[in-house]
C-alpha positions in Angstrom: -12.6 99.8 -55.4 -15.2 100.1 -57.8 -15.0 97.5 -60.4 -18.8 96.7 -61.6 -19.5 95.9 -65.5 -19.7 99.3 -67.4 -22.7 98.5 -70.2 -22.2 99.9 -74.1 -23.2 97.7 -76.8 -20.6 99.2 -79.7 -17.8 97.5 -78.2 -15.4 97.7 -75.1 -12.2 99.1 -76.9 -13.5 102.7 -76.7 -15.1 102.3 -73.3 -12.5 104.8 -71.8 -11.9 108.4 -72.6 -10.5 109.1 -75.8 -10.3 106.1 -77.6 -11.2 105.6 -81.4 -11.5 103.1 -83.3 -12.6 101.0 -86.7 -13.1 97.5 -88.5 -13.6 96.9 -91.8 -13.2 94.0 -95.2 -10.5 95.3 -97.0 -10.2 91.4 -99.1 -7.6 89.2 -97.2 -10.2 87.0 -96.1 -13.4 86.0 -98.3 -15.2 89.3 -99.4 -17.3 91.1 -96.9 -15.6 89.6 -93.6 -14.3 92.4 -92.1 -10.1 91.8 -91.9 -8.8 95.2 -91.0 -9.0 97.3 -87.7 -7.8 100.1 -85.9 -7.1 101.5 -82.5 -6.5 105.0 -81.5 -6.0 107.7 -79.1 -6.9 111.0 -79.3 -3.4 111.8 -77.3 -0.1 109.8 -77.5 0.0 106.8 -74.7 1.9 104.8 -72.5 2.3 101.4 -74.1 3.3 98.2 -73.1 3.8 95.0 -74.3 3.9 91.2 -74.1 4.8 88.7 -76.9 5.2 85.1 -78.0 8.5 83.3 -77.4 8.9 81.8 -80.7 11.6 81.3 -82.9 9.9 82.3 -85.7 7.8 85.6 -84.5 6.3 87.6 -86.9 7.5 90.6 -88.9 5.2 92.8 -86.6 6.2 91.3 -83.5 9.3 92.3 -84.2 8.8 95.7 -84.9 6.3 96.3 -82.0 9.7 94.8 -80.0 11.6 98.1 -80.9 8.9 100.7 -81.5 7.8 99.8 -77.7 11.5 100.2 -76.3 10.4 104.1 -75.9 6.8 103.4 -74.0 5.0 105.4 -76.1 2.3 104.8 -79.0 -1.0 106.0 -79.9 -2.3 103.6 -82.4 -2.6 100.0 -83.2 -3.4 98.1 -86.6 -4.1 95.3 -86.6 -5.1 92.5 -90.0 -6.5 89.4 -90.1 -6.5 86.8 -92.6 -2.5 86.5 -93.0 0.2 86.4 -90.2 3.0 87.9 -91.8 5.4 85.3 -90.5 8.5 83.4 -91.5 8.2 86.3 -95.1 11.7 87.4 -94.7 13.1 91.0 -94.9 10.3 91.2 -97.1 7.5 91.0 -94.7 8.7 93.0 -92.4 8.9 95.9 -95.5 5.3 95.4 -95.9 4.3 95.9 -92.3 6.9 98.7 -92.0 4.7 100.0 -95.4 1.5 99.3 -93.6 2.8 101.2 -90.1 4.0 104.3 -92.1 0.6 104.7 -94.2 -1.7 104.5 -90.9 0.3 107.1 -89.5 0.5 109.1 -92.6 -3.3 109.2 -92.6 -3.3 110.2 -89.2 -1.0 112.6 -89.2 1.4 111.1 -86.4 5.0 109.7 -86.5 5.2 106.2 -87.4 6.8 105.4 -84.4 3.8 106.1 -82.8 1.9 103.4 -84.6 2.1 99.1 -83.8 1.0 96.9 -85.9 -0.5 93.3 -85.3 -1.1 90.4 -87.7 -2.9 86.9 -87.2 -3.5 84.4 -89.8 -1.5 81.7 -92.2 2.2 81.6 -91.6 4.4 82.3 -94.6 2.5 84.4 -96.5 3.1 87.8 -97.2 0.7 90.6 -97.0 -1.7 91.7 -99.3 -0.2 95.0 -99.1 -2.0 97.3 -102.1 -5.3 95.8 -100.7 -4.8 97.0 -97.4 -2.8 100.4 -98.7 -5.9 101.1 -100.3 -8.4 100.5 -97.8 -6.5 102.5 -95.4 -8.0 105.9 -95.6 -11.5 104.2 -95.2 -10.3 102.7 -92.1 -9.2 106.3 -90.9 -12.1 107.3 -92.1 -14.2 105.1 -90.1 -12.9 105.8 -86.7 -15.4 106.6 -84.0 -16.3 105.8 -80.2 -19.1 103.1 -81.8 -16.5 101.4 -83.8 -15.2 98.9 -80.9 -17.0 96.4 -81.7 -16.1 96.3 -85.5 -12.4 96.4 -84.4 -13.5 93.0 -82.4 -14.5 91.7 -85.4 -12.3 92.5 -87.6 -9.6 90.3 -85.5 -10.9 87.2 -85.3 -9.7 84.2 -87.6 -11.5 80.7 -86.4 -13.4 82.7 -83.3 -16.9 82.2 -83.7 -17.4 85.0 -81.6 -15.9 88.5 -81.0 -14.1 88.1 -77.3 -14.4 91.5 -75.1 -13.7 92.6 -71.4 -14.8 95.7 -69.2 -13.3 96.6 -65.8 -13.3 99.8 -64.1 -11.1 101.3 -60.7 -11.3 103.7 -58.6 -7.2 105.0 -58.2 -6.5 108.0 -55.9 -10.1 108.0 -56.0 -10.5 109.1 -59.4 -12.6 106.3 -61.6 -10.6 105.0 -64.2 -11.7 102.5 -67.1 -9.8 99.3 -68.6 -11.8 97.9 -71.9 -10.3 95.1 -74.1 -10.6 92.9 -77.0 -8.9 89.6 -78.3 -9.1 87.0 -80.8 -8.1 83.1 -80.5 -9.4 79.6 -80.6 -6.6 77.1 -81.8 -2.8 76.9 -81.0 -2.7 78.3 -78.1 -0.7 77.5 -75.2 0.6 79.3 -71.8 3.4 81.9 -72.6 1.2 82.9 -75.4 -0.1 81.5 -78.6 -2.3 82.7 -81.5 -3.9 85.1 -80.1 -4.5 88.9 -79.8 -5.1 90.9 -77.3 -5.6 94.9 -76.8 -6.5 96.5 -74.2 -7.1 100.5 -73.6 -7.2 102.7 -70.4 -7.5 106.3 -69.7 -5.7 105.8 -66.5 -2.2 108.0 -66.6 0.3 105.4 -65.9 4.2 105.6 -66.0 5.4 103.1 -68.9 7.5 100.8 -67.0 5.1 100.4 -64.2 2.2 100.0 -66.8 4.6 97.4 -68.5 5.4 96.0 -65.1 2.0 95.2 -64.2 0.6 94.0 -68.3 3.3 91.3 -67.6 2.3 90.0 -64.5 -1.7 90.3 -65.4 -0.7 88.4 -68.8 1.0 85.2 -66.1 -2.3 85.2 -64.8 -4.5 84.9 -67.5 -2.9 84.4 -70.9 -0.1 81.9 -69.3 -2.6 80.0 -67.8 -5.1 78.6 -70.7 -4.2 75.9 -73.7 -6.2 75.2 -76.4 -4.0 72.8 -78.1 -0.2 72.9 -76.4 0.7 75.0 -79.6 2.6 78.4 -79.9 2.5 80.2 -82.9 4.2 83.2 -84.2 2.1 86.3 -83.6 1.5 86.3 -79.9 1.0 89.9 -79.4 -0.9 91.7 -76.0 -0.5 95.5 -76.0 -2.1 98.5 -73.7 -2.2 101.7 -74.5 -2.6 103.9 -71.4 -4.0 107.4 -72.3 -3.9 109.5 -68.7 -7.7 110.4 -70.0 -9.0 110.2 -66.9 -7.0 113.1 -64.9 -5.9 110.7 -61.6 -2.3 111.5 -60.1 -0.2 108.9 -62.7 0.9 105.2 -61.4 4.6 105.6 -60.8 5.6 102.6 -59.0 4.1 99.0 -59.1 3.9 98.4 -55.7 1.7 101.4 -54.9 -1.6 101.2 -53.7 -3.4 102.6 -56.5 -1.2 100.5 -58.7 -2.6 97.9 -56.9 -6.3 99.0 -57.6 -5.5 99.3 -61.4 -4.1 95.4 -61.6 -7.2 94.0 -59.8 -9.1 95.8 -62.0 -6.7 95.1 -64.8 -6.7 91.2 -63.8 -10.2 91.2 -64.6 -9.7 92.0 -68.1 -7.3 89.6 -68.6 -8.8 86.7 -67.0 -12.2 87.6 -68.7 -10.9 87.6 -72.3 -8.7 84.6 -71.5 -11.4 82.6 -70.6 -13.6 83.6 -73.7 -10.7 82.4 -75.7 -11.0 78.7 -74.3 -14.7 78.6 -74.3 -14.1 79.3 -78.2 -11.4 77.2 -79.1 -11.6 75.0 -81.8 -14.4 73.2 -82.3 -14.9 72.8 -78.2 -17.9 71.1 -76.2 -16.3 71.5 -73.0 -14.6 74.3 -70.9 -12.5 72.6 -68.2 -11.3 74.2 -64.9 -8.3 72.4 -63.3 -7.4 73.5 -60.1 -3.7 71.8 -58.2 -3.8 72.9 -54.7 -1.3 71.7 -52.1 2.0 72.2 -54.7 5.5 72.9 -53.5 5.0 76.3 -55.4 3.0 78.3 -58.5 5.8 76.8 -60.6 4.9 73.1 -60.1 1.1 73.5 -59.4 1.1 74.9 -62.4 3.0 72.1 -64.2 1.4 69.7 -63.0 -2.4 71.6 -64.5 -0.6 71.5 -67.3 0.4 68.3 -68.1 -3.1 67.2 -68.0 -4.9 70.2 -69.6 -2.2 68.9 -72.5 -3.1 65.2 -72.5 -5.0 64.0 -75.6 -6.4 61.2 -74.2 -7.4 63.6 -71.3 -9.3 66.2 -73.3 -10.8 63.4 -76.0 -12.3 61.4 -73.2 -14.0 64.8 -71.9 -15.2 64.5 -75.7 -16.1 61.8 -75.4 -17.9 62.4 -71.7 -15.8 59.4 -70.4 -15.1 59.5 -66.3 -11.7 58.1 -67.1 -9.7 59.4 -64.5 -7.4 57.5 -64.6 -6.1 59.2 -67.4 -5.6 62.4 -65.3 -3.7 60.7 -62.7 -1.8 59.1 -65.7 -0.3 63.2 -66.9 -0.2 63.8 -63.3 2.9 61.1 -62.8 4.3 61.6 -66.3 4.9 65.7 -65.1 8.4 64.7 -63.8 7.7 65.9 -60.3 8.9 63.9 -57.6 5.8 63.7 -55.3 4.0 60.5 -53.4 1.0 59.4 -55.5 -0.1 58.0 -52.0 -0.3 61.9 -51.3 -2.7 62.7 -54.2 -6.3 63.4 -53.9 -8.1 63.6 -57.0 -11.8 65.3 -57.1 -13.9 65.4 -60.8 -17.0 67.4 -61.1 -17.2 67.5 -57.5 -16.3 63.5 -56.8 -13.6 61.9 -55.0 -12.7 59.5 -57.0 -9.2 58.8 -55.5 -7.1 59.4 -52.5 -4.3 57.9 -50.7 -3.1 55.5 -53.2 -6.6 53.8 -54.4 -9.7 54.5 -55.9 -12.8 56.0 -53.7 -15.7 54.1 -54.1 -17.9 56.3 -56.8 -21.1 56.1 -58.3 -20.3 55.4 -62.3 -23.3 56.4 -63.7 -23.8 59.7 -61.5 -19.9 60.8 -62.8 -20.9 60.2 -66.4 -23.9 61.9 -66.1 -22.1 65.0 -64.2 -19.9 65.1 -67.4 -22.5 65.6 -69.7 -22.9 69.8 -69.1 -20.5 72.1 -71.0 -18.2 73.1 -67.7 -16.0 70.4 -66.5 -14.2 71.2 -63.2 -10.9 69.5 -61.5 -9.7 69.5 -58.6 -6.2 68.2 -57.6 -5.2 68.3 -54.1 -1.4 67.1 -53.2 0.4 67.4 -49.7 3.4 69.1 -50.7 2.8 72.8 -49.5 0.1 75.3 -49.8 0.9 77.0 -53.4 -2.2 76.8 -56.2 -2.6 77.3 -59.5 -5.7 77.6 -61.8 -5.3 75.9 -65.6 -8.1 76.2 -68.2 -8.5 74.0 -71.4 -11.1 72.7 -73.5 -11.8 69.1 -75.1 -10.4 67.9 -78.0 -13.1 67.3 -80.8 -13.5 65.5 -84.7 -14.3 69.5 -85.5 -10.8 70.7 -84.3 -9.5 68.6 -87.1 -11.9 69.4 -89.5 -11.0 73.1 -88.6 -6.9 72.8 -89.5 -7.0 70.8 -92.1 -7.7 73.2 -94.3 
């Protein structure tokens, strides 16, 4: 399988055939930050879907719900600035209002078109700002406009997060090119954050569903930021059959196998950009359970100490306090042996069978001291492992939501 890094500076979204798209300030956020973007293909798609499991999800949450019951869309727009949550039958007027102008100007059915919001809960759109920057952001489609569409998502990013992958199915090369925003409350089984990706690969919608699902476990499911899930959770793929291979019919095909590797690294790319940018970070931490029962409890147990504030303040704070790892290890209410527990940081043992290993203090400070910060936690339970990323937790992250 080919799968090396395609290079274009004007944004990944429109990396694969036939892909459109725009970003532009339409004055939801302060003037000139660009707030409004938008995704399309040149031919109606196959679309899939994953979303957050909140209560309270968005008004256009809910209506990607239904419009991606049929498997089929060919356009996304997306705002920033305002999530369009917990507004009532009101709010999801506005984003039905917004839906039905983008697919006026593009002369497609509305059903065709999903809509994505990120931004302050409980506020309802600006919707004659955006009606009226529409037609601009028609307009303003083109194969360069990617990377504008990556900016025009973000909230508290500090940078725009993008992802390339290409795949080789039936022999026939195939691209995968994404985009996402994200930085604070975000938890596994999705948080605040967006995520859209585009292919030119012809693949059936409930396989293409099948597989987005199982590439989001791997990657979205598997970061925290915070242990917070909002409202807006949204990670959509449009799958344009662009590329002229024999479609992807079955999940457990071979080439179907070729498009998640490649589709994997998409996911787990932008996933990781997303903790390397949360809020107000100084640290990206790797914490890797080997030796769990099964991916279930290895990946509880990554959890409950990518979770911990004292955990993530002490990486702050560049403190070799491990104890405080082993600490969320035995709160995780998993029956295990803590004689059984090895515990390796930034490449030190520091504990096994029970006691402390006899470590050099001043060499594990120091080690904590770059930006990557990796764990290792090795049980004796079976052979399942699971991968959790996190960041610190930092004065700044405050600072940030206390707005």
């Amino acid at each position: 399988m080919d799968t090396h890094p395609v290079q274009k500076t004007h944004g990944y979204i429109t990396s694969p055939k036939g892909f459109r798209a725009s970003g532009i300030a339409c004055g939801i956020k302060k003037e000139g930050v660009r707030d409004l973007a938008l995704i399309v293909s040149d031919v109606e798609a196959a679309a899939a879907g994953t979303f957050t499991t909140n209560r309270f999800c968005a008004a256009p949450v809910q209506i990607c719900r239904t419009r991606l019951e049929s498997g089929r869309a060919q356009a996304i727009v997306v705002n920033s600035g305002c999530a369009n949550a917990a507004t009532g039958v009101e709010g999801l007027a506005d984003a039905e209002a917004v839906v039905a102008e983008t697919a006026r100007l593009l002369s497609i059915p509305p059903a065709m078109v999903l809509p994505a919001s990120t931004g302050r809960i409980g506020r309802r759109l600006p919707l004659q700002k955006i009606k009226a920057f529409l037609p601009a952001l028609v307009s303003g489609l083109s194969l360069d406009g990617g990377r504008e569409a990556a900016l025009a998502i973000l909230t508290t990013n500090t940078v725009p997060k993008e992802a390339i992958s290409r795949a080789a199915p039936g022999g026939r090369g195939v691209i995968i090119g994404g985009m996402a925003k994200g930085a604070g409350m975000i938890h596994p089984r999705m948080a605040t954050m967006l995520a859209f990706i585009t292919t030119d690969a012809a693949v059936s919608p409930a396989t293409l569903q099948a597989l987005l699902a199982a590439s989001v476990d791997r990657s979205f499911n598997c970061i925290t930021v915070d242990g917070d899930r909002s409202t807006n959770d949204s990670v959509c793929i449009l799958a344009n059959g662009r590329a002229g291979n024999q479609p992807i019919t079955s999940p457990d095909s071979a080439d179907a196998r070729l498009f998640a590797r490649a589709l994997d690294e998409v996911t787990a790319a932008l996933a990781e950009k997303i903790v390397r940018d949360g809020e107000g970070a100084s640290k990206f931490v790797e914490i890797t359970v080997r030796g769990a029962r099964d991916s279930r409890e290895a990946r509880r147990l990554g959890f409950a100490v990518a979770n911990s504030p004292l955990f993530k303040t002490a990486m702050y704070g560049e403190d070799p306090n491990w104890g405080r790892i082993l600490s969320s290890l035995g709160a995780a209410d998993i029956d295990f042996d803590p004689a059984s527990v090895e515990l390796i940081l930034q490449g030190h043992r520091v504990f096994r069978a029970g006691a402390p290993v006899a470590a050099d203090d001043a060499s594990l400070k120091k080690s904590l001291k770059g930006g990557d910060i990796r764990i290792e936690v090795i049980m004796e339970r079976g052979s399942a492992a699971e991968r959790v990323l996190t960041c610190d937790l930092t004065p700044q992250y405050v600072d940030l939501n206390c707005i």
